[in-house]
Residue frames as qw, qx, qy, qz and C-alpha x, y, z in Angstrom:
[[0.853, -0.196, 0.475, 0.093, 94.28, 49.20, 359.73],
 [0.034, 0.459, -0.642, -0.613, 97.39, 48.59, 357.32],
 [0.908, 0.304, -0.155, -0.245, 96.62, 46.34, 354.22],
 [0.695, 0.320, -0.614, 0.195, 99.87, 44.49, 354.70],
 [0.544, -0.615, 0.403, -0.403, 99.31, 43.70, 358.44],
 [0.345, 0.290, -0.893, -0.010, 101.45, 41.28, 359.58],
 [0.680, -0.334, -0.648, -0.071, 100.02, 37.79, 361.37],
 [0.429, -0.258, -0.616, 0.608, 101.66, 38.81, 364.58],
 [0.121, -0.156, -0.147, -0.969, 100.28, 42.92, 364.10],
 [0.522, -0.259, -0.572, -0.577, 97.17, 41.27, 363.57],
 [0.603, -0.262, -0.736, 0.163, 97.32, 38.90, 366.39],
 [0.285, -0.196, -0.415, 0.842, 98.41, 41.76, 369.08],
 [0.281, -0.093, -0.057, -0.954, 95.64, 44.02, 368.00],
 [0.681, -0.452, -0.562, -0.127, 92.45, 40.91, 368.88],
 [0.602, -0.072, -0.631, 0.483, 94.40, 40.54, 371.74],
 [0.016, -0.034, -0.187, 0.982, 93.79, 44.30, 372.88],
 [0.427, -0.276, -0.448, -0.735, 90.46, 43.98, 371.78],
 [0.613, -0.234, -0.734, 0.173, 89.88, 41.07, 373.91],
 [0.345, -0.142, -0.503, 0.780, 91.30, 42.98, 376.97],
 [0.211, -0.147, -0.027, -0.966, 89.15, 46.22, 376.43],
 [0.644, -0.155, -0.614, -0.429, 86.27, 43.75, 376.04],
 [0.637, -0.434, -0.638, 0.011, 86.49, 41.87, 378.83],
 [0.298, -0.349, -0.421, 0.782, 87.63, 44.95, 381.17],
 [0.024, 0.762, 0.638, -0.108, 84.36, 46.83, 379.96],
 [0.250, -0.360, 0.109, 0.892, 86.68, 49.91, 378.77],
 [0.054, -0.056, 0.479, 0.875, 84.38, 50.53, 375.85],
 [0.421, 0.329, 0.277, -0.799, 81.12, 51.91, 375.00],
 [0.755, 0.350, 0.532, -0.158, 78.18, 50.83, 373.05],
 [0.535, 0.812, -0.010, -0.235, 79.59, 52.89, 370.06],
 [0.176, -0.650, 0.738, 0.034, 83.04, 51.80, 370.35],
 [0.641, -0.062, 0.734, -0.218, 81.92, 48.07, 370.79],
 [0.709, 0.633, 0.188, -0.248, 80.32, 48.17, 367.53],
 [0.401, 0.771, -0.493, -0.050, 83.91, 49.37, 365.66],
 [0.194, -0.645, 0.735, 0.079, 85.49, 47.26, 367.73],
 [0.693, 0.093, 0.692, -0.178, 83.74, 44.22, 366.73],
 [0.577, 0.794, -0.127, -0.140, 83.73, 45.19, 363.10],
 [0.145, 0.738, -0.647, 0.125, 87.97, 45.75, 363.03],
 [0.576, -0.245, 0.766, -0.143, 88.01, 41.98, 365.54],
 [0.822, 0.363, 0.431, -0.084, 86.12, 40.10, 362.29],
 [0.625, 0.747, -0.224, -0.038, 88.65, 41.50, 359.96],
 [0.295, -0.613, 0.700, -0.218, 91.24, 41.11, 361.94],
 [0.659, -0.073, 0.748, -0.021, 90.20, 37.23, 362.43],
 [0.913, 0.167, 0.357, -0.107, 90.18, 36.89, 358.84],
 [0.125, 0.785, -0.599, -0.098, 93.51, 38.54, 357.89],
 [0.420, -0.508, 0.729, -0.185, 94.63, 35.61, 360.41],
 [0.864, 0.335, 0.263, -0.270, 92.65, 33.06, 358.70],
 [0.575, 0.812, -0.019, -0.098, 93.98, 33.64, 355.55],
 [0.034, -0.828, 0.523, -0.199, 97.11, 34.13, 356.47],
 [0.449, -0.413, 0.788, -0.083, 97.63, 30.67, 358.45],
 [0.800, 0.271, 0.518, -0.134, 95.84, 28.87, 355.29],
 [0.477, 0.862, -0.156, 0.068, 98.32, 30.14, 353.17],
 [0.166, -0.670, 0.689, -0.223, 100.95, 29.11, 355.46],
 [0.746, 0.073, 0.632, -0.198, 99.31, 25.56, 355.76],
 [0.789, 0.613, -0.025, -0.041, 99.04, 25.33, 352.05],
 [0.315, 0.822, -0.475, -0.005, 103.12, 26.68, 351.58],
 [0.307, -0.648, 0.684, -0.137, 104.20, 23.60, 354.15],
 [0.877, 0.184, 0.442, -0.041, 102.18, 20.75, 352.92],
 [0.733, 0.670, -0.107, -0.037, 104.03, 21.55, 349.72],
 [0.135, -0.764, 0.609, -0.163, 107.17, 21.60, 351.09],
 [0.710, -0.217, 0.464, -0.483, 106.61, 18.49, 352.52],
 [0.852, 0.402, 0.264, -0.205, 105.41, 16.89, 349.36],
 [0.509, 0.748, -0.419, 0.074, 108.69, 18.24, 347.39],
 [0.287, -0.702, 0.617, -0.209, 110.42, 16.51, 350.26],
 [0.747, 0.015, 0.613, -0.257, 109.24, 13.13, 349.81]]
């Protein structure tokens, strides 16, 4: 996984997870990585939209 993954990167790579997941494509050993790489993943995203939340409220505030 990059370090400078973007939000959407991020987003498209759960998404696959998801899919593998719920079409049983992956083994027990797989499952494990994939679940690992899905928790970073969600907290890239996290991170990423609270940081975005944070940049608009300011906006916002300078607007007013």
């Amino acid at each position: 996984m990059k370090e400078k993954e973007s939000y959407n990167e991020s987003i498209e790579k759960l998404r696959k997870i998801v899919s593998d997941l719920e079409q049983g494509e992956l083994d027990i050993d797989e499952l494990s990585e994939k679940m690992k790489e899905a928790g970073i993943l969600i907290k890239v995203c996290k991170e990423k939209l609270t940081v975005a939340d944070e940049e608009v409220k300011k906006i916002l505030e300078e607007l007013q």
